[in-house]
DSSP file (Angstrom, degrees, kcal/mol; ACC not computed):
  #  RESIDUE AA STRUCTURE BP1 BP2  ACC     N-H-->O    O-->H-N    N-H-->O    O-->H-N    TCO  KAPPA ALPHA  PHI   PSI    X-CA   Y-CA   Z-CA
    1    1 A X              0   0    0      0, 0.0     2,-0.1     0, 0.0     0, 0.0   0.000 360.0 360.0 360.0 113.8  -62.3  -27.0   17.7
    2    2 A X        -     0   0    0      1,-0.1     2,-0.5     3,-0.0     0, 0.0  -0.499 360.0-119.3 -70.4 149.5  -61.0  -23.5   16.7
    3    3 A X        -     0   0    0     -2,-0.1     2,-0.4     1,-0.0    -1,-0.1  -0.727  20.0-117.1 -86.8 124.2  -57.7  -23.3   14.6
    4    4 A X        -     0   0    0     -2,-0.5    -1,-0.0     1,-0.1     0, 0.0  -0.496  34.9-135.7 -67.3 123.9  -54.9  -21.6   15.8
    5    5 A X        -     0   0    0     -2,-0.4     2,-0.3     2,-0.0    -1,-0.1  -0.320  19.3-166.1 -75.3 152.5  -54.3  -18.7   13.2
    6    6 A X        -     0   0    0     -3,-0.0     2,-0.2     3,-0.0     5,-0.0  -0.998  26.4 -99.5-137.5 164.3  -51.0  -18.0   12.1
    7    7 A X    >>  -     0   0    0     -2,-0.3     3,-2.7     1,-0.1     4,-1.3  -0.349  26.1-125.3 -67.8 134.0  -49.5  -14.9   10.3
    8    8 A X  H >> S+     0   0    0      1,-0.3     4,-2.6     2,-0.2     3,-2.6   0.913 113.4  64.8 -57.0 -41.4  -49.0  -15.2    6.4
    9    9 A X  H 3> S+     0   0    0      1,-0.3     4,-1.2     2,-0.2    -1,-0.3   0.886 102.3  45.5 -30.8 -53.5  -45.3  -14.2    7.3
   10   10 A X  H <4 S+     0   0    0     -3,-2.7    -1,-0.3     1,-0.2    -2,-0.2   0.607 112.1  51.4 -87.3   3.5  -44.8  -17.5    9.3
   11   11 A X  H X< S+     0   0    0     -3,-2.6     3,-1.5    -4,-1.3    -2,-0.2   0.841 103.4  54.8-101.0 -32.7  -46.4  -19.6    6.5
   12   12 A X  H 3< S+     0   0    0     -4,-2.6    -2,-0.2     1,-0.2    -3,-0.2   0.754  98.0  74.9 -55.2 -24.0  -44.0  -18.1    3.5
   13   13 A X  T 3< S+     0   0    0     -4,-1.2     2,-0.3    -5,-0.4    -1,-0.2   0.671  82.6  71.0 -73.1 -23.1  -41.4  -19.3    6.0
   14   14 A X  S <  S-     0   0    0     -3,-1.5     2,-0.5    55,-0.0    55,-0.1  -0.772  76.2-150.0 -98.9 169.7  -42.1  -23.0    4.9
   15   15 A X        -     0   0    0     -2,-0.3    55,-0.7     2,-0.0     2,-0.5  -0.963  13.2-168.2-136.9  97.2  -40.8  -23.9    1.3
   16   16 A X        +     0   0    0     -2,-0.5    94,-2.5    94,-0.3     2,-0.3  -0.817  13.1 174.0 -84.3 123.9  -43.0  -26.5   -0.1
   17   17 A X  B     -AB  67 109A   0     50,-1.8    50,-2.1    -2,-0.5    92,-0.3  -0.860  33.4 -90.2-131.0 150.9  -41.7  -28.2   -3.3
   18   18 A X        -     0   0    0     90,-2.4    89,-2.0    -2,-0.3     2,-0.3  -0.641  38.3-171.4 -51.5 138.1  -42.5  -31.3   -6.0
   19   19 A X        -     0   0    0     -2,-0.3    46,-2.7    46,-0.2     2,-0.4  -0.982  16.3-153.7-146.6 106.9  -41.0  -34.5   -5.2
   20   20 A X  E     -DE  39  64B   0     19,-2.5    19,-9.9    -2,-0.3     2,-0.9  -0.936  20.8-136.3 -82.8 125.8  -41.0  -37.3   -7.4
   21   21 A X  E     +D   38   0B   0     42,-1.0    41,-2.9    -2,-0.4    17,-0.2  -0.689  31.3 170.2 -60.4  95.8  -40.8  -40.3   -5.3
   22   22 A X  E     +     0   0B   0     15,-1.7     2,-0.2    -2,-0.9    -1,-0.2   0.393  67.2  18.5-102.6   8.9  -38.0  -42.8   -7.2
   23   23 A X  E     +     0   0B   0     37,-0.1    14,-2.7    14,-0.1     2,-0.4  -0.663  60.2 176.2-177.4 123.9  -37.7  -45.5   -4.4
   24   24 A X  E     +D   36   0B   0     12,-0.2     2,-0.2    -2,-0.2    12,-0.2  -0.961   5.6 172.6-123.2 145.4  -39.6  -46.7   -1.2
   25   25 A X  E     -D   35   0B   0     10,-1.3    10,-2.6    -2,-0.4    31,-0.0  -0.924  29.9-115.0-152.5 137.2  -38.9  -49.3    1.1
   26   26 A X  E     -D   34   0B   0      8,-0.3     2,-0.5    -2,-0.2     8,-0.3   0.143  36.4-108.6 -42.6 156.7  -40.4  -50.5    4.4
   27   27 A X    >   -     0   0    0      6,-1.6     3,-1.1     7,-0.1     2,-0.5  -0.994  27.6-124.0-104.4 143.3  -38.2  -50.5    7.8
   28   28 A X  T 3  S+     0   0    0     -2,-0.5     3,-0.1     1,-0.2     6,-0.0  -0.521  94.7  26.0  -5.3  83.8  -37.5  -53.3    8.7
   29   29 A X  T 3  S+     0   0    0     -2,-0.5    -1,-0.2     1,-0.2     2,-0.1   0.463 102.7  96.1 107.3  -8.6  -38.9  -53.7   12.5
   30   30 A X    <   -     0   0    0     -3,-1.1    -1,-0.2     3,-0.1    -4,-0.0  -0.176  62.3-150.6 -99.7-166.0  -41.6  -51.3   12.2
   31   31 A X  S    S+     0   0    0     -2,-0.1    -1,-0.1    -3,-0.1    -2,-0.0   0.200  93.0  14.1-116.4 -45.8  -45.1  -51.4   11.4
   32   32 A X  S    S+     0   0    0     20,-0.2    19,-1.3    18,-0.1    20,-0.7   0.901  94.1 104.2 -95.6 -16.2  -45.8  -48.4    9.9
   33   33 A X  E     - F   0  50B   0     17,-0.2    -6,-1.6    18,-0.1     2,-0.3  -0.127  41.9-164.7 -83.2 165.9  -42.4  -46.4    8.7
   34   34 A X  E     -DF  26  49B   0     15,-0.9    15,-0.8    -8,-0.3     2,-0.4  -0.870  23.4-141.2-113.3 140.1  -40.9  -46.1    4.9
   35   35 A X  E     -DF  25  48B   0    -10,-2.6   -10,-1.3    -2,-0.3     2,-0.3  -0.945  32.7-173.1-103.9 105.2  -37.9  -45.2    4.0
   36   36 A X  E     -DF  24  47B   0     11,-2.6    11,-1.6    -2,-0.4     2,-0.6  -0.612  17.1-146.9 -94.1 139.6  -38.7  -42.7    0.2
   37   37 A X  E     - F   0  46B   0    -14,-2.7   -15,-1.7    -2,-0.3     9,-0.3  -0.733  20.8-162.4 -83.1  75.5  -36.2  -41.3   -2.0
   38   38 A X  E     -DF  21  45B   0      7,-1.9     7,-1.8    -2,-0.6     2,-0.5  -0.375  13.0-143.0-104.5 139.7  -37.4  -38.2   -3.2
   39   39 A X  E     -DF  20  44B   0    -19,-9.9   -19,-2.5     5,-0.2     5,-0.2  -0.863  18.3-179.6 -91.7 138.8  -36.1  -36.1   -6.5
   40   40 A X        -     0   0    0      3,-3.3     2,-1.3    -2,-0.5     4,-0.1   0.039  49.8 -99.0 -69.2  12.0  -36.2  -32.2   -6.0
   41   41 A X  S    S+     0   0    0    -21,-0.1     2,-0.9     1,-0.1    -1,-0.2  -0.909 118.7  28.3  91.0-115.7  -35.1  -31.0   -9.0
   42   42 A X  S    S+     0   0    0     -2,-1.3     2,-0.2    -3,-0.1    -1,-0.1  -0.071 126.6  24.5-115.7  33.7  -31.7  -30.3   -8.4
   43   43 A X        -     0   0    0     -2,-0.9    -3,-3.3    -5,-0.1     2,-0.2  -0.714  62.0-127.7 168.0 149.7  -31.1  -33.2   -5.3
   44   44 A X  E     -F   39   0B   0     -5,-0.2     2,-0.4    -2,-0.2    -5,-0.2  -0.628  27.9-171.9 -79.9 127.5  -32.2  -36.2   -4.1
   45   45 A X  E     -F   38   0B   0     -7,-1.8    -7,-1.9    -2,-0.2     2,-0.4  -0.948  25.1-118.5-142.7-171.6  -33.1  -36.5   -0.7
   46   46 A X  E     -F   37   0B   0     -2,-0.4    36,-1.3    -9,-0.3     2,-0.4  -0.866  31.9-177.7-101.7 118.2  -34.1  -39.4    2.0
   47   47 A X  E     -F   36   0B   0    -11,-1.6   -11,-2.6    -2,-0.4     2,-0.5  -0.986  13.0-157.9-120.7 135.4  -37.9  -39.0    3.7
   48   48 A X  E     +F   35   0B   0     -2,-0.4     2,-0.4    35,-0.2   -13,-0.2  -0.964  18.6 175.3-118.0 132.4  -39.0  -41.4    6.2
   49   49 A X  E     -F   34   0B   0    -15,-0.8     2,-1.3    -2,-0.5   -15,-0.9  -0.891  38.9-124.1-129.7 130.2  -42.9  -41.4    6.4
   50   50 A X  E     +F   33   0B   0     -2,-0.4   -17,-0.2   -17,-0.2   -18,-0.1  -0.639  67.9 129.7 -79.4 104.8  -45.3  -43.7    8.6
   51   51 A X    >>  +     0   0    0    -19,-1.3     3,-9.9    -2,-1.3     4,-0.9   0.600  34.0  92.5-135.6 -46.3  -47.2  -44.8    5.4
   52   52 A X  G >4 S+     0   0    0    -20,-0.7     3,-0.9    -3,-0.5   -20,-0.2   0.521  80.5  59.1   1.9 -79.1  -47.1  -48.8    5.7
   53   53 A X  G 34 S+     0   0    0      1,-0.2    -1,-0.2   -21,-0.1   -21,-0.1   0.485 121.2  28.5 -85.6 -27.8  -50.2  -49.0    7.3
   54   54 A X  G <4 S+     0   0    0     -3,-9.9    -1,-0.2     1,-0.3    -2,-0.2   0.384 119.3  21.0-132.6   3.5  -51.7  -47.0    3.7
   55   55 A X    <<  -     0   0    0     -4,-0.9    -1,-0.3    -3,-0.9     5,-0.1  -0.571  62.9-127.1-179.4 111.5  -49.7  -47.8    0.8
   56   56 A X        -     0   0    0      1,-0.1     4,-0.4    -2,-0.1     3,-0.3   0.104  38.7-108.7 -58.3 178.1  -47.2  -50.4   -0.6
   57   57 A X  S    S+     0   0    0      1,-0.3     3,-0.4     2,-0.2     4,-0.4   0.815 124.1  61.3 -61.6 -30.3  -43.4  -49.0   -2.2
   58   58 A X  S >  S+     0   0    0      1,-0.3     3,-0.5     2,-0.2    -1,-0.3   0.823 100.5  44.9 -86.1  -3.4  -45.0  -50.0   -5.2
   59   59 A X  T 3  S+     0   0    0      1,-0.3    -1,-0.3    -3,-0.3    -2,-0.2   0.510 115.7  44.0 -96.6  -8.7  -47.9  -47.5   -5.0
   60   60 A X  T >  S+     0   0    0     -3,-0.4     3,-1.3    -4,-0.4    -1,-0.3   0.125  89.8 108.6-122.5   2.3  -45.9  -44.2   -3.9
   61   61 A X  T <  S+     0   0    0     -3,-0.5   -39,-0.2    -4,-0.4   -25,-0.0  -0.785  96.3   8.9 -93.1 142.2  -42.8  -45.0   -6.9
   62   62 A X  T 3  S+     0   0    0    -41,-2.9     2,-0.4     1,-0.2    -1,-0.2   0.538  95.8 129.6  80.7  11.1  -43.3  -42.5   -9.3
   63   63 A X    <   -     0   0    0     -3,-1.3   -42,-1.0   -42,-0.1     2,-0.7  -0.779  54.9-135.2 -90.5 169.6  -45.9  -40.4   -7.4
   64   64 A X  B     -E   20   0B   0     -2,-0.4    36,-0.8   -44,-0.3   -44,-0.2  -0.966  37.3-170.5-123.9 121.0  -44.9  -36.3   -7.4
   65   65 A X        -     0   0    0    -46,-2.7    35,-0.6    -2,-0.7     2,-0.3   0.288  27.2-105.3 -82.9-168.4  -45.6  -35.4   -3.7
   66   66 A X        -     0   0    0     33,-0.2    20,-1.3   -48,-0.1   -48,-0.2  -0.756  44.6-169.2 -30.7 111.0  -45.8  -32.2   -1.5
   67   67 A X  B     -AC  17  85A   0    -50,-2.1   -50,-1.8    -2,-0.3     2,-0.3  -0.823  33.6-134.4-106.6 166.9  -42.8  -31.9    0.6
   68   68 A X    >   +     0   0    0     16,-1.4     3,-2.1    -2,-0.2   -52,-0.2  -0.583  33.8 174.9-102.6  60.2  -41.7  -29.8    3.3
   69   69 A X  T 3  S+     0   0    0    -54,-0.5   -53,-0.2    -2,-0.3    -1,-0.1   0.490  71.1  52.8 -69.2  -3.4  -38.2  -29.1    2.0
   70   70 A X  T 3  S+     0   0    0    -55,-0.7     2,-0.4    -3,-0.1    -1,-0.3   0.107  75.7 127.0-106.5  31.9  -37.1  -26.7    4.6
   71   71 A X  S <  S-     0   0    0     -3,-2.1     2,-0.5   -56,-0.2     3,-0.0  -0.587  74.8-104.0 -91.3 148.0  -37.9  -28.8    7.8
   72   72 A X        -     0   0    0     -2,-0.4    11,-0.1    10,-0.1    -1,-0.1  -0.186  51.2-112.6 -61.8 111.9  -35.0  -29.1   10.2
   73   73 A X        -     0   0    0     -2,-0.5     2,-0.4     9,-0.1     9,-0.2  -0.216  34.7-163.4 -52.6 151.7  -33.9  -32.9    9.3
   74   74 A X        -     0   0    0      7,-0.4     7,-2.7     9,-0.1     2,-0.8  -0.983  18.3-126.3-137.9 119.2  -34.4  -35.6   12.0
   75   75 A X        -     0   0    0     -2,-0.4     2,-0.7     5,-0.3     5,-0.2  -0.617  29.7-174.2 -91.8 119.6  -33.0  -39.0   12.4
   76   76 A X        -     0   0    0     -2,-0.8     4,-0.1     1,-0.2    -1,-0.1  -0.868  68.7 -11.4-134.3 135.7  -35.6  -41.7   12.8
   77   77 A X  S    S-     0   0    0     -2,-0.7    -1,-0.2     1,-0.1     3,-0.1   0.744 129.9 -54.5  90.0  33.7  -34.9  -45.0   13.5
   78   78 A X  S    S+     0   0    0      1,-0.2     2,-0.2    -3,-0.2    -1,-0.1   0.904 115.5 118.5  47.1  65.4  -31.4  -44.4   12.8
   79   79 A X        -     0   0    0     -5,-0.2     2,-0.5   -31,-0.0    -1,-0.2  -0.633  65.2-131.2-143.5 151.3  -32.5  -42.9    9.2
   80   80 A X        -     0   0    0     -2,-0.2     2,-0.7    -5,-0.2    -5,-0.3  -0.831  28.1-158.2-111.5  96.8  -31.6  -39.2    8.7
   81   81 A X        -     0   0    0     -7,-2.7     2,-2.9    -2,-0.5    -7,-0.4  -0.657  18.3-177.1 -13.5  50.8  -34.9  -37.5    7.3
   82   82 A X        +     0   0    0    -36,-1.3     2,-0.3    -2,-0.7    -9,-0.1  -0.411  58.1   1.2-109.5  85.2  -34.7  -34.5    5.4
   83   83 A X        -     0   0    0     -2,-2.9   -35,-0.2   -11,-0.1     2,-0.2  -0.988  57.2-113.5 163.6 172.3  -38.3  -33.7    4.8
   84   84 A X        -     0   0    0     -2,-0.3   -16,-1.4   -37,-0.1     2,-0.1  -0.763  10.2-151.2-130.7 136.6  -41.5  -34.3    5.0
   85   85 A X  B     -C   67   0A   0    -18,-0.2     2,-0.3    -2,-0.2   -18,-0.2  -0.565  26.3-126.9 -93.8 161.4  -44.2  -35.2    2.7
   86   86 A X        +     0   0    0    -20,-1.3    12,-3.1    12,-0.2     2,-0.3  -0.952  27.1 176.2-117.3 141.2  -48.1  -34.0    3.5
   87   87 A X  B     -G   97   0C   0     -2,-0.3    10,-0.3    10,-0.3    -2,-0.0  -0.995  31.6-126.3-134.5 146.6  -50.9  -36.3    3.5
   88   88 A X        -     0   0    0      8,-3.3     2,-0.5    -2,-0.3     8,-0.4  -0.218  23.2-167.7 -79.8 141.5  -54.5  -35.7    4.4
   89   89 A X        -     0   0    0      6,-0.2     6,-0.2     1,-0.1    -1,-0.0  -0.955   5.3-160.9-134.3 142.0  -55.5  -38.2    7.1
   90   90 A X        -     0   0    0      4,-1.9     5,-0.1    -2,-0.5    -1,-0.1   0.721  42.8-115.3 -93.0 -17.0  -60.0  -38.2    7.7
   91   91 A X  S    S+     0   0    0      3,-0.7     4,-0.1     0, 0.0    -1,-0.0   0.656 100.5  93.9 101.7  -8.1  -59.8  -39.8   11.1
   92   92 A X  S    S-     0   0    0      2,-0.4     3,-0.1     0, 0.0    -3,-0.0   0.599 113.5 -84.7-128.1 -32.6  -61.2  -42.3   10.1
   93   93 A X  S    S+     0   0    0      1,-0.6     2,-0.4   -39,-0.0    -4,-0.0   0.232  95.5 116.3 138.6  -6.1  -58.3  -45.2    8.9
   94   94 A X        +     0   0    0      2,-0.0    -4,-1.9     0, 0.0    -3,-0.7  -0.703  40.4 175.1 -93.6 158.5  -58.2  -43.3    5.4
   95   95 A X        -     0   0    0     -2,-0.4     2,-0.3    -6,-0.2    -6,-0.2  -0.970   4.9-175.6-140.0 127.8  -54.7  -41.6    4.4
   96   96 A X        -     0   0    0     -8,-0.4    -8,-3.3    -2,-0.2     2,-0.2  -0.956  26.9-124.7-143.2 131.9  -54.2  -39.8    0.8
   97   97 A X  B     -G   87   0C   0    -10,-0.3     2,-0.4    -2,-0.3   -10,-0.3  -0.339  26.0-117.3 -44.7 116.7  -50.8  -38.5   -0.2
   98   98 A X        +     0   0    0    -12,-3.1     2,-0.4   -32,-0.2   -12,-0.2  -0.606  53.4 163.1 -76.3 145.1  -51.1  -34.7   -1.3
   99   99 A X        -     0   0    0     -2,-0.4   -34,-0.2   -36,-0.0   -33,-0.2  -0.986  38.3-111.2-167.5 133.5  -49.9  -35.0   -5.3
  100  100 A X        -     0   0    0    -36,-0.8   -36,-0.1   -35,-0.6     3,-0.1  -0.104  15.2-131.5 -57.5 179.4  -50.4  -32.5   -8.0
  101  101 A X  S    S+     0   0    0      1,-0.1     2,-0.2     0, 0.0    -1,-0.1   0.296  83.9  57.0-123.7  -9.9  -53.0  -33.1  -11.0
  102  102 A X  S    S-     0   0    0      0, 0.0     2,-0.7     0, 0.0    -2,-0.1  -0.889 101.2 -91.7-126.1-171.6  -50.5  -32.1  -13.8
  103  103 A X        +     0   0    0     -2,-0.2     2,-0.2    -3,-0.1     0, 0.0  -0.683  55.9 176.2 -85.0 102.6  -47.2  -33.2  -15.0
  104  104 A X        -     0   0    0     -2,-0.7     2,-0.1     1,-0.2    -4,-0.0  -0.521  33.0-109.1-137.6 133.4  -45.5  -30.5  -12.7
  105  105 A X    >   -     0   0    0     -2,-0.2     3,-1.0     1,-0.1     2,-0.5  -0.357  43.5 -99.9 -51.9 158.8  -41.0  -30.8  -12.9
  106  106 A X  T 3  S+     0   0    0      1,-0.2   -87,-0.2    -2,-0.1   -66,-0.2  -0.765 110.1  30.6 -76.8 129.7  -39.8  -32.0   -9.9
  107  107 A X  T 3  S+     0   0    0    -89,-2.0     2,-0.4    -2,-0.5    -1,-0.2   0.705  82.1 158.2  89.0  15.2  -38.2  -29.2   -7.1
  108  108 A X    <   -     0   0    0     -3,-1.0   -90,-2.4   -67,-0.1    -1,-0.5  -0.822  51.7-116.2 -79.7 142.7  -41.1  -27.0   -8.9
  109  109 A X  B     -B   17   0A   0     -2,-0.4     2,-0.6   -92,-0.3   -92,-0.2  -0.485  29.7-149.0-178.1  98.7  -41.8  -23.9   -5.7
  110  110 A X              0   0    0    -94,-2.5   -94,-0.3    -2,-0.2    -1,-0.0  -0.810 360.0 360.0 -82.9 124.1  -46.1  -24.6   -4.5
  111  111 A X              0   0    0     -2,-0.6    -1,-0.1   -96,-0.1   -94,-0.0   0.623 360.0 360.0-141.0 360.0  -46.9  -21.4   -3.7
């Protein structure tokens, strides 16, 4: 499958940040969604991620994430989003959380 290219212009356009994860919790009626609490640095915000399936609340508290802090927020499941975290998924049933490797501030600028 070829990849659609895109111009480095429309990729500086997303703002990818550290996110410490300080509270997850399942929804309630769902099978896969979470509802995370993620710090930026300098605000807190609400992410809801289908992650259930790949990781308890207690296994994401205290990870520092990738987010996507400048995606337009979406309410699901009558949740208001404002985010997204990235995780690698193989296809295959595995899911891993994109996370730094050193102790990184939170609302620290991936570039």
């Amino acid at each position: 499958m070829a990849l659609q290219e895109i111009h480095l212009e429309d990729f500086q356009r997303i703002d990818l940040r550290v996110g410490e994860v300080v509270s997850a919790e399942r929804v309630e009626g769902t099978r896969a969604l979470m509802v995370l609490r993620v710090n930026l640095g300098e605000e807190e915000r609400t992410l809801v991620a289908g992650l259930a399936p790949y990781y308890t609340p207690e296994e994401i508290v205290g990870k520092r994430v990738i987010v996507v802090a400048n995606l337009e927020p979406a309410v699901i499941r009558g949740v208001k989003s404002q985010g997204m975290l990235l995780a690698a998924d193989d296809g295959q049933g595995h899911v891993s959380l994109v996370t730094v490797d050193r102790d990184i501030a939170p609302g620290s600028r991936v570039r």
